[in-house]
C-alpha positions in Angstrom: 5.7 -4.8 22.0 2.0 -5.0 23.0 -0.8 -7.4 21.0 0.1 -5.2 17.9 -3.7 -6.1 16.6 -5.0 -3.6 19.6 -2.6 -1.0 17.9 -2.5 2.0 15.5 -0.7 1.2 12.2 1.2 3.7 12.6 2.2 3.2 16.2 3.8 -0.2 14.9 5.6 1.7 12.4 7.4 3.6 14.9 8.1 0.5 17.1 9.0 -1.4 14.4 11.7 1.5 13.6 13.0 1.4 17.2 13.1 -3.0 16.9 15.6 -2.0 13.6 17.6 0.8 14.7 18.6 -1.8 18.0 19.1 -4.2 15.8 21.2 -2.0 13.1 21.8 1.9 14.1 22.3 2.7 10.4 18.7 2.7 10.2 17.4 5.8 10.1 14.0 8.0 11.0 13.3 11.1 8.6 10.9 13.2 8.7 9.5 16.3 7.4 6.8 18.5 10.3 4.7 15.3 10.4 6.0 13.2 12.9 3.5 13.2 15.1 0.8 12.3 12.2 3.4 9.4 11.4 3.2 8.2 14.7 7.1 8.7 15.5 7.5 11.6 17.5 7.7 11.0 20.3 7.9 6.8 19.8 11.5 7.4 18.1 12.3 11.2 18.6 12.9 10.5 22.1 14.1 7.1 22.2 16.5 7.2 19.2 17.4 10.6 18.8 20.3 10.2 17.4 18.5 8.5 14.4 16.0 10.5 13.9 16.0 13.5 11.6 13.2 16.3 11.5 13.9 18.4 8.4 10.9 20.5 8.8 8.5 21.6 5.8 10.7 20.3 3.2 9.9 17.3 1.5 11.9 17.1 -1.2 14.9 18.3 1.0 13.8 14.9 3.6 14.1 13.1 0.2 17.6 14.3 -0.5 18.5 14.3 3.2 17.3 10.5 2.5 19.8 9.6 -0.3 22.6 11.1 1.1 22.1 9.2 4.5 21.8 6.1 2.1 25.1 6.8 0.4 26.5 6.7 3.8 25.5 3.3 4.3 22.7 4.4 6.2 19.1 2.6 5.8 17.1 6.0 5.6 12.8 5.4 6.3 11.3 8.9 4.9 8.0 9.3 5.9 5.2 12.1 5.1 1.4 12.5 3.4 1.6 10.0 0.2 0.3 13.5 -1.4 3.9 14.9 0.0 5.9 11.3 -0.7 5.3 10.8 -3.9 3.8 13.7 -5.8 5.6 16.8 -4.4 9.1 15.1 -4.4 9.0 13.1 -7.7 12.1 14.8 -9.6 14.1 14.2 -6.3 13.2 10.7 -6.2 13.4 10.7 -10.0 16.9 11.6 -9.6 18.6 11.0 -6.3 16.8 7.7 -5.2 15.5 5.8 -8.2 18.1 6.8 -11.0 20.7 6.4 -8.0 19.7 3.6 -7.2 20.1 4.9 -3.4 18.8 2.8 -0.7 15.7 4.8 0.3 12.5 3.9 1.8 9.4 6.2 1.2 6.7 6.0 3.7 3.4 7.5 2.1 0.9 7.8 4.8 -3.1 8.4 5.0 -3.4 6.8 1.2 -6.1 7.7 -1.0 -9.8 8.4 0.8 -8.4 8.3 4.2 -7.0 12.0 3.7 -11.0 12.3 3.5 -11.4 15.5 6.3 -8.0 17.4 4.6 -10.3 17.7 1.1 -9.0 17.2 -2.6 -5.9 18.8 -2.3 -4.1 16.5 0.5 -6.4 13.6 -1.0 -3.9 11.1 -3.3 -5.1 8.9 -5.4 -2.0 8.2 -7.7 0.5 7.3 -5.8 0.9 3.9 -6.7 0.9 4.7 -10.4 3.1 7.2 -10.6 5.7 5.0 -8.0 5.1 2.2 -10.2 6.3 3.6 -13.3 9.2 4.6 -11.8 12.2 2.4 -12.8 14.0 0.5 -9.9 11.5 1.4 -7.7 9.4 -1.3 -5.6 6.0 -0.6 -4.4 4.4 -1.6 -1.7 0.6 -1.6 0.6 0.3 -3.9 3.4 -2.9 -5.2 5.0 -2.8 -4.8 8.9 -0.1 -4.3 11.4 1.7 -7.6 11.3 2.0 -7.8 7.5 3.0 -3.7 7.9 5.9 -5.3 10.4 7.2 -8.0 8.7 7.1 -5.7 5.5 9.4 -3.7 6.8 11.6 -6.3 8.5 12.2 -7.1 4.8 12.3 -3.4 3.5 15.8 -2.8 6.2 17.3 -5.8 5.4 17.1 -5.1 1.5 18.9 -3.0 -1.0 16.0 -1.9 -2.8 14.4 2.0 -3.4 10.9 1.3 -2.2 7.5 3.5 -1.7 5.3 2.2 0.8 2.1 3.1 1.8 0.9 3.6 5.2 -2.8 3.5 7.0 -2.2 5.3 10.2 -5.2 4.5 11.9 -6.3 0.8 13.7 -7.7 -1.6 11.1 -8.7 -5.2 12.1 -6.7 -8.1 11.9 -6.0 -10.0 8.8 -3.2 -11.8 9.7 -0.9 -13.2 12.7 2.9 -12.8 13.6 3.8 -15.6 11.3 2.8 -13.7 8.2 6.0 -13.2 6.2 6.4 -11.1 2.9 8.1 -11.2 -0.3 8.1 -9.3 -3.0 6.5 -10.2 -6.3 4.7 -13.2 -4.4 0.4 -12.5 -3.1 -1.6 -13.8 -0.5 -4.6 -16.2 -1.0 -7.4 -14.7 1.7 -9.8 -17.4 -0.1 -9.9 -20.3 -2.5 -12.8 -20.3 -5.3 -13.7 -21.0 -8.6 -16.2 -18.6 -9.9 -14.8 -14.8 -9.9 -11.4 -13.5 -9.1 -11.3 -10.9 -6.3 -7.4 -9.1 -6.3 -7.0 -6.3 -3.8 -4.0 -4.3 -2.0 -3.2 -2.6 1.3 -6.7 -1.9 3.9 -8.5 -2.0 1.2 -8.0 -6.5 1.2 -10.3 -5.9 4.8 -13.4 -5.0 2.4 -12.6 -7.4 -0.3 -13.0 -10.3 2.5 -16.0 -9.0 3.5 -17.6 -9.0 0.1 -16.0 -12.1 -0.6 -17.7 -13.9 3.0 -21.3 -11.9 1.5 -20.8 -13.7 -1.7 -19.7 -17.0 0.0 -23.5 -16.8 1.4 -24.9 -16.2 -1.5 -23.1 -19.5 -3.3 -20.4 -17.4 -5.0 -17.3 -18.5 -5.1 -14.2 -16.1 -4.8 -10.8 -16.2 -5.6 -9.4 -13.7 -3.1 -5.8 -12.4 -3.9 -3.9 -10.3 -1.3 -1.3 -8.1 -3.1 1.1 -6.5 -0.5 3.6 -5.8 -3.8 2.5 -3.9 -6.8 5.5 -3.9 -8.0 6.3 -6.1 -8.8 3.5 -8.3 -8.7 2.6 -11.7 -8.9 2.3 -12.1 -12.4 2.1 -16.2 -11.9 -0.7 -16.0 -9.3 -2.8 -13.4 -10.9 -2.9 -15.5 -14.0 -3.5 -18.8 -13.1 -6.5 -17.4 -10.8 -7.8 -15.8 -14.5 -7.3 -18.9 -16.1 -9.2 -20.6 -13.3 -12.3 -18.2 -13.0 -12.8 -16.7 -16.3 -13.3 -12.9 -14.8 -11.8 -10.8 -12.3 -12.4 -7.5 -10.1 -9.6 -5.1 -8.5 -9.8 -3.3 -5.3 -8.3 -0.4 -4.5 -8.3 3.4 -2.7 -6.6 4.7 -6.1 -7.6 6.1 -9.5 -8.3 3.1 -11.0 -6.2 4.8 -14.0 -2.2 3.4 -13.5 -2.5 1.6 -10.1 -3.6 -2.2 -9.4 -6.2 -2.3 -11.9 -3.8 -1.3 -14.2 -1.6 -3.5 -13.5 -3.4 -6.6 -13.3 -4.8 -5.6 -16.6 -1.2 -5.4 -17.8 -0.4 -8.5 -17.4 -4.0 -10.4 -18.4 -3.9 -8.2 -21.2 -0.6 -10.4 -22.6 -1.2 -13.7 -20.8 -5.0 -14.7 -20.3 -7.5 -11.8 -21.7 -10.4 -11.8 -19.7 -13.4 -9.7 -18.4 -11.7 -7.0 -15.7 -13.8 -5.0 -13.8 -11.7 -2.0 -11.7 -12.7 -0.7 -8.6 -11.5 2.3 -6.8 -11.7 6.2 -7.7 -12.6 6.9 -11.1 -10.6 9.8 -12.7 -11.2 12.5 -10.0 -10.2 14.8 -7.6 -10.6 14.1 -3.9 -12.9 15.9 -1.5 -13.4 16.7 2.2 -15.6 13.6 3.3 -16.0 10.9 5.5 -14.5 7.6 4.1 -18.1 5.9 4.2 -19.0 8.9 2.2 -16.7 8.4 -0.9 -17.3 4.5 -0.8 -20.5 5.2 -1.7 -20.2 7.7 -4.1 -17.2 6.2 -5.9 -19.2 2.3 -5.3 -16.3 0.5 -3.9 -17.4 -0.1 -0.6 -18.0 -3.9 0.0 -21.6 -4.1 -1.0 -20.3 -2.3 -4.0 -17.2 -5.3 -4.5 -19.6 -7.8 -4.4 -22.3 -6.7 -7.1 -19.3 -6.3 -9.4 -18.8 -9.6 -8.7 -21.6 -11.2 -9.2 -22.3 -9.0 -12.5 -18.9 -10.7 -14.3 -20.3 -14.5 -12.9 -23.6 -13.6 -14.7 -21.8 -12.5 -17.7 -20.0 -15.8 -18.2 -23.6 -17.8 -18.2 
């Protein structure tokens, strides 16, 4: 494979799919009339076709055609819209993957804002709450494309019903071919003292650039990476709390049910202090360019790092 930092996410998804199915054919390519979007066909279609599957505009029929693959033995990858993944085929995740507990990964693509020019209906900003209250289910956003490879490295060789989320353009480079990934455990992007900065998925690019504007500025952040939702890094969140006194989230979400939620969750229990969520307040998308709707939700970085500096001034 190519410098996979000079790649399209979701080009690395596809050749990461071909890397698995030579490495085990019971791993499997479904799809449902977005291949192309998902960067598969022709990456897969052409070279694997015997493990690829194309069941047209049915997405909860790909999620069946999922779990009865993975009762098979098969390792089934189902990928559409996270509108498509998650909302339109709940009940038959509910039920045939989750409850199952069938070994099916979920591949929601173009995540929150970056569904910007398909408007408010194709626009999903729930994803990650509504796959994190599902039982059994793992959830999962990575960074760039070698986190997104070694994520899914771990994803085939695991037993596991898991949703992941996928960016399908190019985003810059966080990380390097030694990045591994576990689940329940986050990154540290930064070290500080003075506010705790937790993001997930793309959305941990902006976060280090509000953090590097606040470095400037003689604020020191905390910067937490977190690849898993669910489950999360309960230990690591909490001992950055305990550390800082005040934290912000990051996400392309509702804040309502997502990472903000869940870091709040657990503070909430273990180490009560100030929060401050960032991502989509409780809304409805629109058609819009992505620097459009950072601005008007404020969680672009200039946006991340006022928040920040509001909860240190709050502690003086």
């Amino acid at each position: 494979m190519s410098e996979l930092h000079e790649m399209e996410m979701r080009a690395v998804y596809a050749e990461t799919l071909n890397e698995l199915i030579e490495a085990n054919p019971a791993v499997m390519c479904v799809e449902a009339d977005l291949a192309k979007a998902s960067g598969t066909n022709p990456r897969v279609s052409e070279k694997h076709p015997d493990n690829f599957v194309d069941v047209g505009v049915s997405e909860a029929n790909m999620i069946c055609v999922g779990a009865g693959l993975a009762t098979e033995g098969k390792v089934p990858f189902c990928a559409t819209f996270s509108c498509f993944a998650s909302r339109r085929v709940y009940d038959q995740i509910t039920i045939s993957v989750a409850y199952a507990n069938n070994n099916v990964k979920i591949v929601g693509t173009a995540p929150g804002i970056t569904q910007g020019p398909n408007g408010g209906t194709h626009m999903c900003f729930q994803d990650l709450a509504i796959m994190r209250a599902m039982p059994n289910m793992h959830v999962y956003s990575p960074a760039d494309v070698y986190e997104l490879r070694a994520m899914m490295n771990h994803m085939a060789g695991q037993h596991q019903p898991t949703y992941m989320q996928l960016i399908r353009p190019k985003v810059s480079q966080l990380f390097d071919e030694n990045i591994t990934f576990t689940p329940g455990k986050a990154v540290r992007i930064t070290e500080g003292s003075d506010v705790t900065l937790i993001s997930t998925g793309y959305m941990t690019r902006f976060a280090k650039q509000a953090g590097e504007t606040l470095a400037a500025q003689g604020v020191s952040v905390d910067l937490l990476h977190c690849p898993s939702v669910k489950p999360m890094d309960e230990e690591a969140v909490i001992a950055s709390a305990r550390k800082t006194g005040c934290v912000v989230t990051l996400e392309t979400q509702n804040i309502i049910g997502g990472l903000g939620s869940a870091v709040c969750e657990i503070l909430s229990e273990h180490c009560p202090v100030q929060v401050k969520r960032l991502g989509v307040p409780d809304e409805f998308g629109e058609v819009a360019s992505e620097n459009y709707l950072f601005e008007k939700h404020k969680f672009g970085p200039s946006h991340v790092a006022e928040a920040c500096q509001t909860l240190v001034a709050a502690k003086a």
